[in-house]
C-alpha positions in Angstrom: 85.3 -14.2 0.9 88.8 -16.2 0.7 90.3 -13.3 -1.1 90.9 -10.1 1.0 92.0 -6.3 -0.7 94.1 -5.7 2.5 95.8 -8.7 2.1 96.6 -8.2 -1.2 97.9 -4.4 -0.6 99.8 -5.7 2.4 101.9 -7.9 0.5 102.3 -5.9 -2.6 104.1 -3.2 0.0 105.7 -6.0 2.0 107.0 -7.1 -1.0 108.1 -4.0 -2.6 109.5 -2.8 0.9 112.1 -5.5 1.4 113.4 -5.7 -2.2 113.7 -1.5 -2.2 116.8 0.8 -2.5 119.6 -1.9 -2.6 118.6 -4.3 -5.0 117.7 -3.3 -8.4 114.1 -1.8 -9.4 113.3 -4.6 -11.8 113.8 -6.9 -8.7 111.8 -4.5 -6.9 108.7 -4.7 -9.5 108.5 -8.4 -9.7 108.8 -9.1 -5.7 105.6 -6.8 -5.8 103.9 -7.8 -8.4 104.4 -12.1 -6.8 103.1 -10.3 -3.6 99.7 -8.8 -5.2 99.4 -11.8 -7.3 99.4 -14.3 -4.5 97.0 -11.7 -2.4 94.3 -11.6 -4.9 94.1 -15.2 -6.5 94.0 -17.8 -3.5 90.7 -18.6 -3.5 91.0 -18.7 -7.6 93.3 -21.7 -6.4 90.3 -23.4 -5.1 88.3 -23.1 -8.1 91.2 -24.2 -10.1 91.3 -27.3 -7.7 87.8 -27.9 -8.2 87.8 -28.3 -11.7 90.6 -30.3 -11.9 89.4 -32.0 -9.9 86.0 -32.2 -12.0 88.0 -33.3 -15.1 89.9 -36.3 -13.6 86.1 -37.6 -12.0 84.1 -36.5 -15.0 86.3 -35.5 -18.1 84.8 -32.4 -18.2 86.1 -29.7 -18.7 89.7 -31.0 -20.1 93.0 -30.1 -18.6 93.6 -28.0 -21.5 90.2 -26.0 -21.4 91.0 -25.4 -17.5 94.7 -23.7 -18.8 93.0 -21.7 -21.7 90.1 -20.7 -20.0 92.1 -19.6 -16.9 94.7 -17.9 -19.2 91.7 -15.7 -20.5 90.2 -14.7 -17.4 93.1 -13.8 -15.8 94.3 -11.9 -19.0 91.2 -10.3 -19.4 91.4 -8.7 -15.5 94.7 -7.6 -16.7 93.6 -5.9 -19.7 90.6 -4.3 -18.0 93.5 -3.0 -15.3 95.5 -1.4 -18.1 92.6 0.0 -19.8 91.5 1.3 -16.6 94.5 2.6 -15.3 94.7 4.9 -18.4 91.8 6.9 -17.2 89.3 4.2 -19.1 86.3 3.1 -17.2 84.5 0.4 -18.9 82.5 -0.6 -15.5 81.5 1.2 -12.6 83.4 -0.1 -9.5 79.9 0.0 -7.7 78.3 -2.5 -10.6 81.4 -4.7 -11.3 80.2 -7.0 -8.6 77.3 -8.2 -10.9 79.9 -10.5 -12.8 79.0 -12.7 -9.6 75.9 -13.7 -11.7 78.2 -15.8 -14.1 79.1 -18.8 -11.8 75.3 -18.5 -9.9 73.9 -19.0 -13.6 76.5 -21.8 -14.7 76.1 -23.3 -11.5 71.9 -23.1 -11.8 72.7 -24.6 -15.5 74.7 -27.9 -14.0 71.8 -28.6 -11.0 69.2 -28.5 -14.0 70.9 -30.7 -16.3 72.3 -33.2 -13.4 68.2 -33.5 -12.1 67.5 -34.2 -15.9 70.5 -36.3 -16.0 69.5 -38.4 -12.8 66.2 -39.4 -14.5 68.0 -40.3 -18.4 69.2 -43.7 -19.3 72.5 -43.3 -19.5 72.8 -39.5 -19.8 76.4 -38.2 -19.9 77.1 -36.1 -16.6 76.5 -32.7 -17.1 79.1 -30.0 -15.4 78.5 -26.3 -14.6 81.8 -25.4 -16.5 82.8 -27.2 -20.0 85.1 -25.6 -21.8 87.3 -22.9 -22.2 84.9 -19.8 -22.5 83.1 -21.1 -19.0 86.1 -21.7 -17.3 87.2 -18.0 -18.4 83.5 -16.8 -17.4 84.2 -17.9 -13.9 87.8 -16.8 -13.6 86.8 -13.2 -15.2 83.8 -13.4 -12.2 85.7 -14.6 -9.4 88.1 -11.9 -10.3 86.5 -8.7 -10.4 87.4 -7.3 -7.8 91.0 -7.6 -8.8 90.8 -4.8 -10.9 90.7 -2.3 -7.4 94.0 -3.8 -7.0 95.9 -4.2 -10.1 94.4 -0.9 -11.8 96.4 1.6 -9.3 99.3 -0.6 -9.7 99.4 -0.4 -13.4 98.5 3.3 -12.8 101.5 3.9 -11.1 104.0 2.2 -13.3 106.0 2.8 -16.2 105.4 1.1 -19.3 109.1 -1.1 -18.5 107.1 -1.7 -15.0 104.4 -3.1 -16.4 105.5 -5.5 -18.5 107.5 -7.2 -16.0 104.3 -7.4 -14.2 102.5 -8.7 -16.7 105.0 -11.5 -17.2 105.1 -11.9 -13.7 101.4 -13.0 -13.2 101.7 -15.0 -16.6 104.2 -17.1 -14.7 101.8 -17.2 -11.5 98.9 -18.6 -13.9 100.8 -21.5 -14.9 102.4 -22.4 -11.6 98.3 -22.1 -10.2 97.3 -24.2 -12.7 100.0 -27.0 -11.6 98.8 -26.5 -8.0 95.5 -26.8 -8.4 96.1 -29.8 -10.8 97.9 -31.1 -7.9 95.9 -30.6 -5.7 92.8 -32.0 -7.5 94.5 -35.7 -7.9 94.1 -37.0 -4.7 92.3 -40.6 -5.4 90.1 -39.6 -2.4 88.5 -36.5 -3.3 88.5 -37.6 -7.0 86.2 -40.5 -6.0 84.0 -38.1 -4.0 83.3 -35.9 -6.9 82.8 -39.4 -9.2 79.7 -40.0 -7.1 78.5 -36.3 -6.1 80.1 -34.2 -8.6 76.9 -33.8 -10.6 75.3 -31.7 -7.6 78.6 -30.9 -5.5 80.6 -28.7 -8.3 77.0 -26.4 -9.6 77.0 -25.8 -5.8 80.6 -24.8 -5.1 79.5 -22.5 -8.9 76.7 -21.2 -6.7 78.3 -20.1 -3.4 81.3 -18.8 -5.4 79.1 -16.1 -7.4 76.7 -15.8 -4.5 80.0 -14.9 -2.4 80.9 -12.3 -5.1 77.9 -10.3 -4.9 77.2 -9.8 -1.9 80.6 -8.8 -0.7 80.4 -6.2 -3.9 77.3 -4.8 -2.0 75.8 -4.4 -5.4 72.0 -6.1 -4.3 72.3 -2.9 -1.3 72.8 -0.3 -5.0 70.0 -2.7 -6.5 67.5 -2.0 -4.1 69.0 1.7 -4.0 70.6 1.6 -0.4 73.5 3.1 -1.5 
């Protein structure tokens, strides 16, 4: 997986080590929380990038959706953090992995309707993600296992602390989205998803949640190995 925990820790410390003592603690917070941001959400860059890149080939979902449905995700792993981090356990770390299943079904959903698609007369194109609660669905998913990072980070701040950080990623989300609308414009790639995006983006849906569970090692608790 693009995403690595150690990563992330590493440069939440690095972060918070070089802007220590001298420099203010507000400085301090937000260098860290920039540094666990960046560490946990680089591959949600690429899905960002995908569909953008989806929207200018296909229309679907709409710049807009993308924005909202990102906004939601990522404020949803947030608020799941906090809750946690107050001693609130809403899933079992062991099980959280299972959210994997929401981009394998979405993307299941889009290679279904493109087959029935390829067959229709004139049948709109059908993608795995088309508005705002899928995008959010994916984000949440592709997420999960944010929440070992960010809930002992929130657990360990005050309440001054965490509402810097908070800000902090809300200003990450929206430069993301500009990258990954960026990055999603070139005329090249734009025209390759124009003729394959019907199959290509369900797949990249596919591999994404596929990615996620295994690396959660929940199938291993499934079959009771662990």
């Amino acid at each position: 997986m693009i995403r690595s925990v150690t990563l992330a820790v590493a440069l939440g410390h690095i972060a918070g080590h070089r802007a220590r003592a001298p420099l203010p603690d507000m400085i301090n917070t937000v260098a860290t929380a920039l540094g666990v941001f960046v560490g946990t959400n680089v591959d949600d860059l690429v899905v960002l990038t995908v569909l953008f890149l989806t929207s200018r080939a296909i229309g679907k979902p709409r710049p807009w959706q993308i924005v909202a449905g990102q906004c939601i995700g990522i404020g949803a792993l947030v608020a799941f953090s906090v809750i946690a981090a107050l001693g609130l356990v809403l899933v079992p770390d062991a099980w959280v992995g299972l959210l994997g299943l929401i981009p394998i079904g979405l993307g299941v959903y889009g290679l279904i309707a493109a087959f029935r698609a390829r067959h229709a007369v004139d049948a709109p194109p059908a993608v795995p993600a088309s508005g705002v609660l899928s995008v959010a669905g994916v984000t949440l998913a592709n997420g999960a296992d944010n929440l070992a990072i960010y809930t002992p980070l929130f657990r360990t701040m005050t309440l001054g602390g965490a509402v810097i950080t908070i800000a902090v990623f809300g200003v990450m989300v929206a430069l993301w989205c500009g990258a990954g609308a960026l990055l999603g414009g070139h005329p090249r790639v734009v025209a390759l998803v124009e003729r394959c995006g019907p199959w290509l983006v369900p797949i990249v849906f596919i591999v994404i949640g596929t990615v996620i569970v295994i690396d959660s090692g929940v199938v291993g608790r499934l079959m009771g190995g662990a």
